[in-house]
C-alpha positions in Angstrom: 0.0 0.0 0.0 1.8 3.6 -1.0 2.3 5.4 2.1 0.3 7.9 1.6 -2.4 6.1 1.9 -1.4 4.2 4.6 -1.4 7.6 6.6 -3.7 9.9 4.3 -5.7 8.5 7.1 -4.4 9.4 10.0 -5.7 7.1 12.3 -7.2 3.2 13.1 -10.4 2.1 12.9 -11.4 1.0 15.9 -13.4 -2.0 16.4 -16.6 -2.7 18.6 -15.0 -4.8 21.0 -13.7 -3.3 24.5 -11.3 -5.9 24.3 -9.6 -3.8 20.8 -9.3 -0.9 22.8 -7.9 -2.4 26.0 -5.1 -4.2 23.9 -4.4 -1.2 21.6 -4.0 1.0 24.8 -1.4 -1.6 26.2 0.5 -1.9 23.0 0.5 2.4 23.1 1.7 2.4 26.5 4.6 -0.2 25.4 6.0 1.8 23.2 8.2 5.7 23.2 9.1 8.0 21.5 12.8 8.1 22.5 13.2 12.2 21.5 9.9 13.2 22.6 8.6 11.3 24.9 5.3 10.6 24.0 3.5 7.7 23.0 4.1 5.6 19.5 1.1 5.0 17.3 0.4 1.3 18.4 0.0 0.5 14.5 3.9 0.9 14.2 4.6 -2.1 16.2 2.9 -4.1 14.1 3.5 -3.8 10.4 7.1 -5.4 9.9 9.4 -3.3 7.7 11.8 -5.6 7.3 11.2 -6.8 4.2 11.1 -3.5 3.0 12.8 -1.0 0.7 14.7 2.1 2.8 12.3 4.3 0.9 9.3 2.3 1.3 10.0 2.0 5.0 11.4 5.5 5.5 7.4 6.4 3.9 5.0 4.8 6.0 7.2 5.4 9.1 6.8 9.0 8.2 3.1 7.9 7.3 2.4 6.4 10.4 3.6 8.9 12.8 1.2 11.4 11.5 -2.0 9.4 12.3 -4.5 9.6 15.2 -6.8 7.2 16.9 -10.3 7.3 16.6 -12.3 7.0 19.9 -13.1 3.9 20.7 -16.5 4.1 19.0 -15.3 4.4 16.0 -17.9 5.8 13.3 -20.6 4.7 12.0 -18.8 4.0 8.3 -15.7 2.7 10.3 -17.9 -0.1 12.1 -19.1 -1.4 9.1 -15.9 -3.4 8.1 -16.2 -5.1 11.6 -19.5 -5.8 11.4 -20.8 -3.6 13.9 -23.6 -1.9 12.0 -25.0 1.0 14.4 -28.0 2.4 12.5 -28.7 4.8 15.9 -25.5 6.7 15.1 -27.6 8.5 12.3 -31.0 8.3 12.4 -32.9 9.7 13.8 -31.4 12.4 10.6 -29.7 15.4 12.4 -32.1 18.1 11.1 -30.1 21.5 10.2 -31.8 23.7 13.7 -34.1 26.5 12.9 -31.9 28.8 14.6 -28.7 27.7 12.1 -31.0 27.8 9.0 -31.9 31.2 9.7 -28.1 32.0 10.4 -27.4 31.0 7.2 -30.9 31.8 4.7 -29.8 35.7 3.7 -26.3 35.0 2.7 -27.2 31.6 1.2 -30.3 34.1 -0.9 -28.0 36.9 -1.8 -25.2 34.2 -3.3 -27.6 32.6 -5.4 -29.0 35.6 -6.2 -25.6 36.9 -7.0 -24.4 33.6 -9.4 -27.5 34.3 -11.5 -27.5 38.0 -12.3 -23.7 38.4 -11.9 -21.5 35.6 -12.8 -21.2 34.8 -16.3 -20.0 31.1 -15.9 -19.7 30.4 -20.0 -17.6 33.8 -20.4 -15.4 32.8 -17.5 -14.5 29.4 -19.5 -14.1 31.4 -22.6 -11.6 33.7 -21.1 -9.9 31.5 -18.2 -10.5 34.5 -15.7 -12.7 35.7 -13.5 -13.6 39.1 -13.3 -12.1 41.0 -10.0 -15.2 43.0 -9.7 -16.7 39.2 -9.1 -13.8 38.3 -6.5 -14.0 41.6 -4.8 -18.1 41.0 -4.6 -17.7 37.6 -3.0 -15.4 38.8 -0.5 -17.8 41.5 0.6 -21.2 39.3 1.2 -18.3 36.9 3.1 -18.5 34.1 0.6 -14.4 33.2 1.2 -15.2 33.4 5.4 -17.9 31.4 5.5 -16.8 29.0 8.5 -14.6 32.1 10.0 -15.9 33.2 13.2 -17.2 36.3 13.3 -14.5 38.0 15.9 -11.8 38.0 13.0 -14.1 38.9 10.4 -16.2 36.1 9.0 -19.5 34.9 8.9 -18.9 32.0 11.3 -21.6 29.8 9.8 -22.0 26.1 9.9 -20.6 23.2 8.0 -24.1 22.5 6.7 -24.4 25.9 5.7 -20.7 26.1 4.2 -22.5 23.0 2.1 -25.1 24.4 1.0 -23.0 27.4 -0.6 -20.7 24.5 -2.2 -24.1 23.4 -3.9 -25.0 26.4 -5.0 -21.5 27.6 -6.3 -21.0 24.0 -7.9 -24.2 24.8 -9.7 -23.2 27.3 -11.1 -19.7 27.5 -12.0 -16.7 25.6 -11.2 -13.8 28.0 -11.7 -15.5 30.1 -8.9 -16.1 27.1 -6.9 -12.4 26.0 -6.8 -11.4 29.5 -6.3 -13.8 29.9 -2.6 -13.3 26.2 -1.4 -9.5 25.9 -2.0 -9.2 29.3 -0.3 -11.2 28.6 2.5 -11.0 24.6 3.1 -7.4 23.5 2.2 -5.7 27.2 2.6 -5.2 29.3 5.4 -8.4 29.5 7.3 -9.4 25.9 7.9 -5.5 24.9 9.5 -5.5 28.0 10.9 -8.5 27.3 12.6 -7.8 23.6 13.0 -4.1 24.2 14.8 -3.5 27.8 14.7 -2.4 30.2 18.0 -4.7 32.5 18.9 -1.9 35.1 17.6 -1.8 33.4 13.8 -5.8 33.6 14.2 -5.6 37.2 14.4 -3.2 38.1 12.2 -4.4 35.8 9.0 -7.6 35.5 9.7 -9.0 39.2 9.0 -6.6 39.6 6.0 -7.9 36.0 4.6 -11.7 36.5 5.1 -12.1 39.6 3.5 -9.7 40.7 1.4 -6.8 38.4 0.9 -7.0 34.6 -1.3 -4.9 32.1 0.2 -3.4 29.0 -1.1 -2.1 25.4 -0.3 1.5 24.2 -1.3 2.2 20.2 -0.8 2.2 18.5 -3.9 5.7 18.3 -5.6 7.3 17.1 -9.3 8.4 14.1 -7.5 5.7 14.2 -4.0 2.1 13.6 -4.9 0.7 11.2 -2.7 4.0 10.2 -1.4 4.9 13.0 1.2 8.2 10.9 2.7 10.0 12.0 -1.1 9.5 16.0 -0.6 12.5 18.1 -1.2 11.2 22.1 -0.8 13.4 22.1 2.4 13.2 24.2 5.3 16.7 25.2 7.0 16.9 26.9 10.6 18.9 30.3 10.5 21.7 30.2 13.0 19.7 31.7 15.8 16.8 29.7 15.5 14.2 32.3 15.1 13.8 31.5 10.9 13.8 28.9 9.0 15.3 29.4 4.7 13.2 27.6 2.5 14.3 26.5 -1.0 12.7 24.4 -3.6 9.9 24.3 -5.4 5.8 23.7 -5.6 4.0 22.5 -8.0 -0.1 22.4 -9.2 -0.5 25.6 -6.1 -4.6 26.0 -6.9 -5.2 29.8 -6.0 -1.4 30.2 -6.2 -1.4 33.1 -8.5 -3.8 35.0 -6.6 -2.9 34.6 -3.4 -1.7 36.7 -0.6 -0.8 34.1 1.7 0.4 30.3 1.7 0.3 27.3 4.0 3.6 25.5 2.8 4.4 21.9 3.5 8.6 21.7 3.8 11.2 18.9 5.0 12.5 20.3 8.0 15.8 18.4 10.0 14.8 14.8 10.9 14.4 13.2 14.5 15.4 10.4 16.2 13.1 7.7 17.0 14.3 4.6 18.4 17.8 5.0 17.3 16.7 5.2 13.3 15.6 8.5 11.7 12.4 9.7 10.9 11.9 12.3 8.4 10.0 15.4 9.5 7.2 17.7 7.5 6.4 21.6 9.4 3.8 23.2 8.2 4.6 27.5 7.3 2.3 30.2 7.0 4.2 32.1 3.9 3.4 35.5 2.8 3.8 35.4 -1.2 5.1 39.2 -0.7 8.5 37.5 0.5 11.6 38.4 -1.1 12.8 34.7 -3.0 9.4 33.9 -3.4 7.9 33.9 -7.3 5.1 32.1 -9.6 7.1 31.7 -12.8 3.9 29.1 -14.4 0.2 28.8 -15.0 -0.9 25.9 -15.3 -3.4 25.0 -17.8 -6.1 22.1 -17.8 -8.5 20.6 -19.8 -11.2 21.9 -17.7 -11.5 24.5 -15.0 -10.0 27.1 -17.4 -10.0 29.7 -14.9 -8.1 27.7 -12.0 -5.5 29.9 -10.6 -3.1 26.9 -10.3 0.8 27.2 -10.8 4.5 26.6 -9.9 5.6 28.5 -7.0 9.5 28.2 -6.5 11.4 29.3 -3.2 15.1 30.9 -3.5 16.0 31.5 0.5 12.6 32.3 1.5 12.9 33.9 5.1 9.8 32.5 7.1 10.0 33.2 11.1 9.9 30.3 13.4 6.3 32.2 14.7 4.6 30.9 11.4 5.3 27.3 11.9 1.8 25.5 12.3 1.0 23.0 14.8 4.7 22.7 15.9 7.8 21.5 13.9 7.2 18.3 12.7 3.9 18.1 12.6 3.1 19.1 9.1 1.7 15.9 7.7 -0.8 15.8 10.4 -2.2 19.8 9.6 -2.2 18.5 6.1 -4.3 15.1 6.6 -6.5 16.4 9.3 -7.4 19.9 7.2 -8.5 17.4 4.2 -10.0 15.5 6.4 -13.1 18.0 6.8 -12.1 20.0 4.0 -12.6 17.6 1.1 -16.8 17.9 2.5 -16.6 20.7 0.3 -16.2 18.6 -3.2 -19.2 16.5 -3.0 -21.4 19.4 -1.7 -20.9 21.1 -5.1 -20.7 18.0 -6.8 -24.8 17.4 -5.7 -25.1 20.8 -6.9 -23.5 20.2 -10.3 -25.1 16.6 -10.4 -28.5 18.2 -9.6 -28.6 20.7 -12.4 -27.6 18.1 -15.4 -30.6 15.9 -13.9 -32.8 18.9 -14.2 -31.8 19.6 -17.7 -32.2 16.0 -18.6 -35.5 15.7 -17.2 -36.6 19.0 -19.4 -35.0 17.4 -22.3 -36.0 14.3 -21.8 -39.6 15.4 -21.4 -39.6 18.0 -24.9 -37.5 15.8 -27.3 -39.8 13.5 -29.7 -38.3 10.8 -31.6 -40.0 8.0 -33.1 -43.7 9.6 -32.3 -43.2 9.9 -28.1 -40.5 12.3 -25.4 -37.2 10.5 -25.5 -38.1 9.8 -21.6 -40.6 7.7 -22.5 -37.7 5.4 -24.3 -36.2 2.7 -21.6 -32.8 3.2 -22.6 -33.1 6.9 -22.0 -35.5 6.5 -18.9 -33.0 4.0 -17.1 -30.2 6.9 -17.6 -32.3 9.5 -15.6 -33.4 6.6 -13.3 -30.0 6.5 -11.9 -28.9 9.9 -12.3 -31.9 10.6 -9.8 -31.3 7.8 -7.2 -27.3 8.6 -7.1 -28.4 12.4 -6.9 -30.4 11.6 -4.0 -27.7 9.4 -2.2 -25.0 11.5 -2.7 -26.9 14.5 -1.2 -28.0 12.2 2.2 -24.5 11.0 2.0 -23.1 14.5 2.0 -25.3 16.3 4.4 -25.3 13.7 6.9 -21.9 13.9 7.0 -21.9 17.6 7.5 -24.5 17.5 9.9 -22.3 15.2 12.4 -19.3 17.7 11.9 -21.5 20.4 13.2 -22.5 18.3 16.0 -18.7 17.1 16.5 -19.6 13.4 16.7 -17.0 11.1 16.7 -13.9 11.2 14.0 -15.5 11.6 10.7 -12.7 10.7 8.3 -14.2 7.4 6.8 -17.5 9.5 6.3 -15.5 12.4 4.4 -13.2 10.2 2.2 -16.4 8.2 1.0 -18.2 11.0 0.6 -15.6 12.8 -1.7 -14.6 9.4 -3.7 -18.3 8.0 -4.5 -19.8 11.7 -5.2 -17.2 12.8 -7.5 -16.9 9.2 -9.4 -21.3 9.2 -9.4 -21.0 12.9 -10.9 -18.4 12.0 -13.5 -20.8 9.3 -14.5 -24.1 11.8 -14.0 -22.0 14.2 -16.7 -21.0 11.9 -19.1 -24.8 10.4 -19.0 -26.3 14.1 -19.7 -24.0 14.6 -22.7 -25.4 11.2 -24.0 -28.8 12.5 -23.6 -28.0 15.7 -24.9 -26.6 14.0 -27.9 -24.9 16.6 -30.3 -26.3 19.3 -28.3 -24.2 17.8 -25.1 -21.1 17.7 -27.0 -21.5 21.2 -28.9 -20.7 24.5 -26.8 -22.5 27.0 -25.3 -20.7 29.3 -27.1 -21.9 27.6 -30.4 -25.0 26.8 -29.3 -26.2 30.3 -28.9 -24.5 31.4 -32.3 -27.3 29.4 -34.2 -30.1 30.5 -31.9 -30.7 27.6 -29.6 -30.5 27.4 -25.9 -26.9 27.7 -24.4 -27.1 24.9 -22.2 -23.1 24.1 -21.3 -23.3 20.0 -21.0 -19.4 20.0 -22.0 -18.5 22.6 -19.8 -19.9 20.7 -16.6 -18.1 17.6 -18.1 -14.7 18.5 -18.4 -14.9 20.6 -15.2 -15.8 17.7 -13.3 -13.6 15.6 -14.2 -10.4 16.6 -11.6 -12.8 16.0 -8.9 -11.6 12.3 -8.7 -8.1 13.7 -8.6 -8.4 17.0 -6.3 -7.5 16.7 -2.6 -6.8 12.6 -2.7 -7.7 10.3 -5.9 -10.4 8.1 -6.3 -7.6 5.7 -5.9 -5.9 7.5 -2.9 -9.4 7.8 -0.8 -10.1 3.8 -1.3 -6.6 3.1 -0.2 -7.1 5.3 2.8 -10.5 3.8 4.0 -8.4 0.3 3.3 -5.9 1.0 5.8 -8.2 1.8 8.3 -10.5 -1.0 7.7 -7.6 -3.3 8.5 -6.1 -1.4 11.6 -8.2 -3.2 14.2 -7.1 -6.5 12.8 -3.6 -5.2 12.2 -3.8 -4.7 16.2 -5.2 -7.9 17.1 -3.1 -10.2 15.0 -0.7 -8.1 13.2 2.0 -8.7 16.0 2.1 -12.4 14.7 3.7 -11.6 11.4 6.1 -8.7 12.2 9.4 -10.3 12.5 11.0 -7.4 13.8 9.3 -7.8 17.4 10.7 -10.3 20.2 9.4 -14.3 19.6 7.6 -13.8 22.9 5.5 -11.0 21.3 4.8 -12.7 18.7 3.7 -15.5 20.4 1.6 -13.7 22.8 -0.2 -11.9 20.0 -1.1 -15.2 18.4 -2.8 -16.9 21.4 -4.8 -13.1 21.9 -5.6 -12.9 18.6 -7.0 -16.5 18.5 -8.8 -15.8 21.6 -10.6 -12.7 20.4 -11.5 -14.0 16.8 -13.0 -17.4 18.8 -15.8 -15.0 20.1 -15.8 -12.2 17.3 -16.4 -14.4 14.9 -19.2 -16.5 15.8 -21.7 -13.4 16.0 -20.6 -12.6 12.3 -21.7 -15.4 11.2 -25.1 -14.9 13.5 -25.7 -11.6 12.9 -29.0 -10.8 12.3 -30.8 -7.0 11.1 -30.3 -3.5 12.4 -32.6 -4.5 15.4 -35.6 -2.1 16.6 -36.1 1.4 14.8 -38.4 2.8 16.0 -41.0 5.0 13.6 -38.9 3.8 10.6 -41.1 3.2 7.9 -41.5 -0.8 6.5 -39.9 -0.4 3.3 -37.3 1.4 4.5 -37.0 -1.1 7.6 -36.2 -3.9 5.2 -33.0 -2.1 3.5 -31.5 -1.1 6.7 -31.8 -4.6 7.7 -30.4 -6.0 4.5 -27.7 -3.8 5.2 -26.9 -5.3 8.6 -26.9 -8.3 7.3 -24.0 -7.4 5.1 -22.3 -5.5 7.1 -21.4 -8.9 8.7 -20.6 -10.5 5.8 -18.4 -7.8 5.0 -16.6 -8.4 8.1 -16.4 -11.8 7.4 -14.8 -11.4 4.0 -12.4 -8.6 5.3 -11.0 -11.4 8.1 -11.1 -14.5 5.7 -8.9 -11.9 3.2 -6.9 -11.6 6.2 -6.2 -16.0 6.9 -5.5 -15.8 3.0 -3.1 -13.4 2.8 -1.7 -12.9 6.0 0.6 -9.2 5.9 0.6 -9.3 2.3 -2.9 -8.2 2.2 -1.8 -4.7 1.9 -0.9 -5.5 -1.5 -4.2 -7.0 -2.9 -5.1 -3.8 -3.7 -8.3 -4.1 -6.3 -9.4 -6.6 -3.5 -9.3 -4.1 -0.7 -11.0 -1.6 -2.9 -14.0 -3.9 -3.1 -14.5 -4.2 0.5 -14.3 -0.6 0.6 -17.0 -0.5 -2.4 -19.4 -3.1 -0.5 -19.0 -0.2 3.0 -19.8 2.6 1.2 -22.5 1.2 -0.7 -23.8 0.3 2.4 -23.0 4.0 4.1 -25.0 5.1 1.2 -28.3 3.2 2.0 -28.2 4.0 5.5 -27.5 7.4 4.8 -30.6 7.7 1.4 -33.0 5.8 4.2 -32.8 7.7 7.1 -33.1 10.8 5.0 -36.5 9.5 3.3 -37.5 9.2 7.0 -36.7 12.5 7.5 -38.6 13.8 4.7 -41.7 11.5 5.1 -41.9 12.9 8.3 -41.8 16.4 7.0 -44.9 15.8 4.9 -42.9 15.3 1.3 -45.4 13.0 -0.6 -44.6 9.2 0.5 -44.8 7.7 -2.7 -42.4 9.2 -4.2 -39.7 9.2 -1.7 -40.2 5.7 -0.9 -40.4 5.3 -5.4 -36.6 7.3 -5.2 -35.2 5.5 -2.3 -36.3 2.3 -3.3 -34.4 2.4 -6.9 -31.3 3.6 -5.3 -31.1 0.9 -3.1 -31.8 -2.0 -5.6 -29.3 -0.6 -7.4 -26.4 0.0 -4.9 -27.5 -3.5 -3.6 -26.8 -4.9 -7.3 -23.5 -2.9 -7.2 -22.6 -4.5 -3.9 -23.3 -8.0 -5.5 -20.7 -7.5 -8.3 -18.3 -6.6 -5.7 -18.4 -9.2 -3.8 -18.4 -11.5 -6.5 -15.3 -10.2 -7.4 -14.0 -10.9 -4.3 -14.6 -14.3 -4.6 -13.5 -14.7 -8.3 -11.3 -12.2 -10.4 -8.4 -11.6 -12.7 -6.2 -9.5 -10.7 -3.5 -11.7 -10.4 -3.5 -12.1 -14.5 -4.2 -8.4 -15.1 -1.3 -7.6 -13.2 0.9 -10.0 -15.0 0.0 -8.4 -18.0 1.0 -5.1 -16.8 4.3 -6.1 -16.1 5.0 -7.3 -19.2 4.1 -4.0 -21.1 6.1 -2.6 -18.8 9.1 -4.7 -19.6 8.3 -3.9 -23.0 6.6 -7.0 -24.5 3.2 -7.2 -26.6 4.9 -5.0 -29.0 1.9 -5.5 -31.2 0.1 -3.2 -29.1 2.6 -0.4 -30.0 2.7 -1.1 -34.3 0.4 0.8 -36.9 0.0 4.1 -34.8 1.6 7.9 -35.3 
């Protein structure tokens, strides 16, 4: 598993069991920091690096050290893998208060309002900019301090509410959308709010929320996903109170219009255990800094106005006072801002998804071919089918998610990651459907379309704009790897010990005769465990998914620890097989989510019949989806796929490469 992802989750799933908690407590308490003093992450006494490369090793210790437990809960997501399936932990649905709507209703009105009179979203594309007068208009209604409190200048509203402006923004244009939420969720304001001193809060945060973009720096020529190979370094100046940094950035979104940076650099390394650990410190940089420049913008194939670049460093003078979190503890600011910040990408992406259903429901309802509305077609009808249940889902999914970051309820990370990963994949898919019901009208611009007199409707705009939301803030790939690692970490502490051949024979022993212990009782109820239990005031039809997703929740677990006997610690490398256990979960986050939502709106009085026709059709569908996954669990062609892939790599099949340019 690349160590990013073993850390771009920065902490273990925890299972149900007191007994998981009492052993990974012991195991923490075992085990020092010799430099520091504090405790190890227990998870680093049980994956053996011995058999690893220096750089491999060097990576997920680095990884590692970065992540935090989860209470002993867990989540609700997080207890799916070990069969705990704890329908209470969202339903009743955490209705947004009266008193927080309200907060939020007149900037919410005087945004949309805003997008639709002001913001031409077609002439941005054209262009690749966006008007100042637009940025400088945003700033002023507080659209880039939404989540600021209101004692350094922002609007201090909720996460829900900070949603709800994603939709409406993701609606309506992307560039704009990248511009507020990179500013606001990955830049300065959320670590700042996240880690920050009361003395960096009021310094940045005035400047950020109403006058001032701000920016992100990690991502590196050679460090994507893999923070352990960074080279921007950061140097100490001979008295201590600076550090020099020197290197370079790459892919900075906001970059070239921002004031002010958060900046991930190498800093000197520490020694843990007698072996060193590479270290990460987060900076808060002010772009105005002598040996700072943006030589490059970067273009894309969508999101034409992205602000994205190079930003190089030639003996940038930072003072020890903008460090972030403390020295060292850089990766952690980084994982634990995207942890809540990456909410933002599939609020907009339900507001994105929601407008190409609407214009596919219009279309589908006014286009006649062969004598009846193209809707009335089953080929056509079965498009907008799922593009309505997935809309649906994703929204739940989203908002629920929100809603239990408001109420600060437990560590949300597995929520967030499969909110991000299955929204942005569903909308890609939602997009590429719309063109194809569009037809030539999807695939022709807006631009175009208005030349000849027919309705601008920008179907390849929204397509290719959508399309780096599988990439932004973590990959698809990334987030599935991340949920992965902390599927297995309860496991990993149980039994992991056994096949780390680093630790003392006595350890390993003593981990095998717990483990077997623990797994004689666990697994038992797996294979017993029945439905959800009683709901109350859920309605039937709803009842029986919930408790079909019980049910699988324990076979889930079951798959997860047979996956485990098979492979033993080279399950980390069964990648595709890991990713359909984290398919089968977040299918299964996704019904609970859609169904206690429908609850919610049955019992506001929304017409029964047609929630219950919605909800229904997403879940026979996500249940079909969860079917193929576990099929491939049981029978694929990894093993020959990645044969293959080895030998185009080494340059055989040169058939594949003959007759083409």
């Amino acid at each position: 598993m690349p160590p990013m992802a073993q850390n771009f989750m920065k902490s273990p799933l925890e299972a149900p069991e007191k007994q998981i908690a009492e052993e990974t407590s012991a195991k923490s308490a075992s085990r020092t920091d010799s430099s520091s003093g504090e405790p190890e992450r227990a998870s680093q006494s049980v994956i053996d690096t011995s058999k690893m490369s220096a750089g491999k090793a060097a990576a997920l210790d680095l990884a590692e050290s970065s992540r935090d437990p989860l209470d002993d809960r867990g989540s609700f997501a997080s207890n799916l893998f070990i069969g705990r399936y704890d329908f209470g932990r969202i339903y009743p649905w955490p209705e947004q208060s009266a008193e927080d709507i309200a907060a939020g209703e007149e900037f919410l009105t005087k945004l949309e309002n805003y997008l639709r009179e002001n913001v031409d979203a077609d002439e941005i594309d054209r262009t690749g900019e966006i008007p100042q007068k637009n940025i400088d208009d945003l700033f002023a209604m507080g659209a880039f301090a939404i989540k600021i409190p209101k004692q350094y200048g922002g609007l201090g509203l909720s996460q829900v509410n900070y949603g709800r402006a994603a939709m409406l923004l993701g609606s309506w244009d992307a560039n704009l959308t990248a511009l507020v939420s990179a500013h606001q969720s990955i830049g300065v304001p959320q670590p700042l709010l996240l880690f920050g001193t009361e003395e960096q809060k009021q310094k940045y945060l005035p400047r950020v929320a109403r006058h001032e973009i701000s920016a992100f720096a990690l991502t590196e020529s050679h460090a994507g996903s893999d923070p352990a190979t960074m080279s921007l370094r950061a140097d100490p100046t001979p008295d201590g109170s600076a550090f020099i940094l020197n290197g370079e950035k790459l892919w900075c979104t906001n970059g070239l219009k921002a004031g002010v940076l958060v900046v991930m650099a190498k800093t000197a390394p520490k020694i843990v255990n007698g072996k060193e650990r590479k270290q990460i410190t987060a900076f808060i940089v002010d772009v105005d800094t002598p040996g700072l420049a943006m030589p490059h913008r970067c273009h894309f194939m969508g999101l034409r106005a992205l602000y994205n670049g190079v930003v190089t460093f030639k003996d940038v003078r930072v003072p020890r006072e903008n460090i972030i979190a403390g020295e060292g503890k850089g990766l952690k600011v980084a994982l634990t801002t995207l942890n809540t910040g990456r909410l933002t990408i599939p609020a907009a992406c339900v507001g994105l998804s929601k407008r190409l259903l609407e214009t596919c429901r219009k279309w589908a309802s006014e286009r006649v071919q062969w004598g009846a509305p193209i809707g009335q077609h089953s080929a056509i009808a079965g498009k907008i089918a799922e593009m309505a249940g997935n809309v649906f889902a994703m929204e739940a999914m989203t908002f629920l998610t929100s809603a239990l970051v408001d109420r600060k309820e437990s560590d949300l990370r597995i929520e967030t990651a499969m909110c991000k990963m299955w929204a942005t994949e569903m909308t890609w898919r939602i997009a590429d459907e719309a063109m194809q019901v569009r037809g030539g009208r999807g695939y022709e611009t807006a631009q175009s379309l208005a030349a000849r007199g027919d309705e601008p409707i920008a179907v390849e705009r929204f397509l290719r704009d959508c399309r780096i939301n599988m990439i932004f803030e973590g990959s698809s790939e990334i987030m599935r790897l991340f949920i992965a690692r902390e599927a297995l970490d309860p496991h990993l502490k149980i039994g992991g010990a056994i096949f780390n051949t680093q630790l003392p024979r006595s350890t390993r022993l003593k981990a095998m005769f717990g483990s077997g212990s623990f797994y004689a009782r666990w697994y038992p109820r797996q294979l017993r465990g029945g439905g959800a239990g009683e709901i109350k005031g859920l309605h039937d039809a709803l009842r029986e998914h919930v408790n079909d997703a019980a049910r699988t929740s324990h076979r889930l677990a079951r798959g997860l620890f047979h996956a485990m006997t098979r492979f033993g610690p080279q399950l980390d490398r069964q990648q595709l097989l890991l990713s359909r256990f984290v398919g089968i979960a977040t299918e299964l986050f996704a019904i609970s989510a859609t169904c206690s939502r429908a609850q919610s709106l049955i019992d506001a009085g929304q017409p029964i019949e047609e929630i219950l026709s919605l909800t229904n059709y997403f879940c026979r569908a996500a249940k079909l989806r969860i079917r193929d996954h576990f099929a491939g669990v049981s029978g694929n062609a990894d093993q020959a796929g990645y044969q293959l892939t080895q030998e185009l790599l080494a340059g055989k099949h040169a058939e594949l490469r003959q007759g083409i340019v």
